[in-house]
Biotite code that builds the C-alpha atoms (Angstrom):
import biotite.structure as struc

atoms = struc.array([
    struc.Atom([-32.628, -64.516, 18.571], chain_id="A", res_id=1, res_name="UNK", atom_name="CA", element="C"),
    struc.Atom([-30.249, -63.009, 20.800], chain_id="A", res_id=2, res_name="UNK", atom_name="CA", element="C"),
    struc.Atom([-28.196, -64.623, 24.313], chain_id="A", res_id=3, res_name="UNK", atom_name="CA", element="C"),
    struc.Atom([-25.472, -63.405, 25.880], chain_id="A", res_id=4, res_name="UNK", atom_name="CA", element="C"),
    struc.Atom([-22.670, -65.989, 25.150], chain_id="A", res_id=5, res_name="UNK", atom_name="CA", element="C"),
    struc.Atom([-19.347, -66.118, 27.468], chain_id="A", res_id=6, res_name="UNK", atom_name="CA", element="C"),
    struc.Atom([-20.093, -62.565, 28.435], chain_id="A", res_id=7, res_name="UNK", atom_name="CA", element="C"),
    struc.Atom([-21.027, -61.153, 24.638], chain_id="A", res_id=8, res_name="UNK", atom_name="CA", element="C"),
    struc.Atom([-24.631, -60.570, 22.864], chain_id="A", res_id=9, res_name="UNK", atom_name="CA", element="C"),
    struc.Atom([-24.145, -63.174, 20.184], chain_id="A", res_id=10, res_name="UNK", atom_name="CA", element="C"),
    struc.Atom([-27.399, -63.448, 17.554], chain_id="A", res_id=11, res_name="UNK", atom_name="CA", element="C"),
    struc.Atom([-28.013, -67.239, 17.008], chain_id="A", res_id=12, res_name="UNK", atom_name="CA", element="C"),
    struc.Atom([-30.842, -69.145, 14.994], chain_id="A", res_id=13, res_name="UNK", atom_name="CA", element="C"),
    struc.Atom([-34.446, -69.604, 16.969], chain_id="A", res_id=14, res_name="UNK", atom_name="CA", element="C"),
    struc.Atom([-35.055, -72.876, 18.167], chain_id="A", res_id=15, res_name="UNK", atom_name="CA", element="C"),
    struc.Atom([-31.598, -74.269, 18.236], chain_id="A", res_id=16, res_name="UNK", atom_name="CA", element="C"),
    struc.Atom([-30.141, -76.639, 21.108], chain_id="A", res_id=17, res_name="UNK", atom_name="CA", element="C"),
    struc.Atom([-26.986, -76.394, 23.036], chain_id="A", res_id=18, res_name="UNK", atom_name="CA", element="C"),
    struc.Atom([-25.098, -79.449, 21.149], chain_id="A", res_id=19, res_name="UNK", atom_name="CA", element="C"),
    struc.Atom([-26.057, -77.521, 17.692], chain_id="A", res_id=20, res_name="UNK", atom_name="CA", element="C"),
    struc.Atom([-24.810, -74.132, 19.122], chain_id="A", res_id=21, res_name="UNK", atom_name="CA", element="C"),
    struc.Atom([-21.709, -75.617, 19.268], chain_id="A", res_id=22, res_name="UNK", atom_name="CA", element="C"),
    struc.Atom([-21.618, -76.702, 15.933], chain_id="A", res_id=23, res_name="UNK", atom_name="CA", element="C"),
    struc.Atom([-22.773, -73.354, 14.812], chain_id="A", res_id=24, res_name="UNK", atom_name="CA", element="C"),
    struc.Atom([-20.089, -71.614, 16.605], chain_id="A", res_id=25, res_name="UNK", atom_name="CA", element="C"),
    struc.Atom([-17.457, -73.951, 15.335], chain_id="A", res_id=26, res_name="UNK", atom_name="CA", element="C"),
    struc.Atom([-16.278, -74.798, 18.791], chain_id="A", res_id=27, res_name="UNK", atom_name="CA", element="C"),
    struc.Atom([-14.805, -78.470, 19.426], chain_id="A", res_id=28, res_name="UNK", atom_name="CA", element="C"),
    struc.Atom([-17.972, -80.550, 21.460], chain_id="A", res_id=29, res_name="UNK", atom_name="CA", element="C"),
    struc.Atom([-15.275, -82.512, 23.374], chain_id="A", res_id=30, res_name="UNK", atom_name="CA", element="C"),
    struc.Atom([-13.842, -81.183, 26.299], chain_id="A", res_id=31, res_name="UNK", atom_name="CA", element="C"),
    struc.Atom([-15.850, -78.344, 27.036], chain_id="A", res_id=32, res_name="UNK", atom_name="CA", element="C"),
    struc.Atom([-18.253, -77.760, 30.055], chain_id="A", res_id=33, res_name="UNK", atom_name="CA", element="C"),
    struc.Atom([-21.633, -75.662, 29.004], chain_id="A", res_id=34, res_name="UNK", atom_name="CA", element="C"),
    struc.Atom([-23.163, -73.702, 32.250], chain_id="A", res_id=35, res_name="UNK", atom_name="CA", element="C"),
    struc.Atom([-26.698, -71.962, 31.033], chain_id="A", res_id=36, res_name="UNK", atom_name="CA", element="C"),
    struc.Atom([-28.281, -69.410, 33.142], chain_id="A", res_id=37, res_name="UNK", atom_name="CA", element="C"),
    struc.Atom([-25.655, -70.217, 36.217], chain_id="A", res_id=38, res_name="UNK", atom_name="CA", element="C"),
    struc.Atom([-26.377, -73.785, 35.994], chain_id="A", res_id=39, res_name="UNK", atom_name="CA", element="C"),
    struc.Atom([-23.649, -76.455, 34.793], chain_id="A", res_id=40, res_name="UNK", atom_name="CA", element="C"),
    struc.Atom([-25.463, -78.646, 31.941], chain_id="A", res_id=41, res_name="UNK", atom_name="CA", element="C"),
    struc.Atom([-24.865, -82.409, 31.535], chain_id="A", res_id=42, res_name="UNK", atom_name="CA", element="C"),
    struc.Atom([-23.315, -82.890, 28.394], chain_id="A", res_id=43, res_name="UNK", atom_name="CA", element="C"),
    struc.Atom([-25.923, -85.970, 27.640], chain_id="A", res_id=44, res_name="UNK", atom_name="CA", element="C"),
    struc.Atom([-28.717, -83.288, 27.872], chain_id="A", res_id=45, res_name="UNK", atom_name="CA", element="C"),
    struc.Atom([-27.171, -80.501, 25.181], chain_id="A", res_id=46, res_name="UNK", atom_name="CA", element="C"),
    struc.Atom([-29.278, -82.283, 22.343], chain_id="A", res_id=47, res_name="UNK", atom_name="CA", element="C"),
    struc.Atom([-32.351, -81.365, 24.537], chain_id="A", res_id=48, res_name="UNK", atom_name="CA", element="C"),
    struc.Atom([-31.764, -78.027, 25.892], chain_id="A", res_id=49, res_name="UNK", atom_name="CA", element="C"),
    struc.Atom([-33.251, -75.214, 23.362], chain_id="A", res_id=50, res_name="UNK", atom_name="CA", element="C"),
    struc.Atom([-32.040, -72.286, 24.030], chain_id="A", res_id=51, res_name="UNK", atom_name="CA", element="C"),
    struc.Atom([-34.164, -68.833, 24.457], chain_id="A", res_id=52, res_name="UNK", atom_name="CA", element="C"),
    struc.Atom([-34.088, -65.253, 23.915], chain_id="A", res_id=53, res_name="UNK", atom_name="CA", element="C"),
    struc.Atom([-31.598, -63.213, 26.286], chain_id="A", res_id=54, res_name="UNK", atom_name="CA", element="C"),
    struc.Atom([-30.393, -66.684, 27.624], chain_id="A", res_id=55, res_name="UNK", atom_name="CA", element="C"),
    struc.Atom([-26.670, -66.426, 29.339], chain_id="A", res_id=56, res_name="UNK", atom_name="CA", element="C"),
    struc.Atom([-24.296, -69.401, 27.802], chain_id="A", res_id=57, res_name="UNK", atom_name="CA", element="C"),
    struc.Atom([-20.933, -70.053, 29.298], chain_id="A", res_id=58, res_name="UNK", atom_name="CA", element="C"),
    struc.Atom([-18.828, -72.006, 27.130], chain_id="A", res_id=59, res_name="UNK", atom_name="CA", element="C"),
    struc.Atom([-15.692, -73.449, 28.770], chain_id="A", res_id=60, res_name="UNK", atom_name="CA", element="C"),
    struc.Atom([-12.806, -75.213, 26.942], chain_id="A", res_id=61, res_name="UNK", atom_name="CA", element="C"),
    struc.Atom([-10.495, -77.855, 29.045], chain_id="A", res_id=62, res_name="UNK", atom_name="CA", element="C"),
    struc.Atom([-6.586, -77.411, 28.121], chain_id="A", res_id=63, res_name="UNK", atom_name="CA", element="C"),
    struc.Atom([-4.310, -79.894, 29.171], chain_id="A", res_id=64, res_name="UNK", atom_name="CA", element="C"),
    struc.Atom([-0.809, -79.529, 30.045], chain_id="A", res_id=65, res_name="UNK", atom_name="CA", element="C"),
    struc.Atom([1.676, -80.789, 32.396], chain_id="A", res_id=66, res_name="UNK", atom_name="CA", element="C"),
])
């Protein structure tokens, strides 16, 4: 199945929800905000949220500094 993911056609396995996309990718699951379609998702409903063909997926990592 293919989404668009931060701005890139990415193929992905069917079926697969937004807390196992991350996994997939390899990308930390703390301290990063998921927005799907233009909407911001709650990170207590990424287990929940399967994901579908041409879907858009913003992944946004939090850096720290000071």
């Amino acid at each position: 199945m293919n989404v668009i993911l931060n701005g890139e056609k990415k193929e992905i396995p069917s079926g697969i929800d937004l807390e196992s996309l991350l996994t997939h990718l390899s990308l930390p699951v703390k301290r990063v905000a998921i927005e799907l379609n233009k909407e911001v998702v709650r990170r207590k409903d990424w287990e929940s949220i399967k994901l579908s063909e041409a879907d858009r997926i913003e992944v946004v990592h939090f850096v720290g500094g000071g």
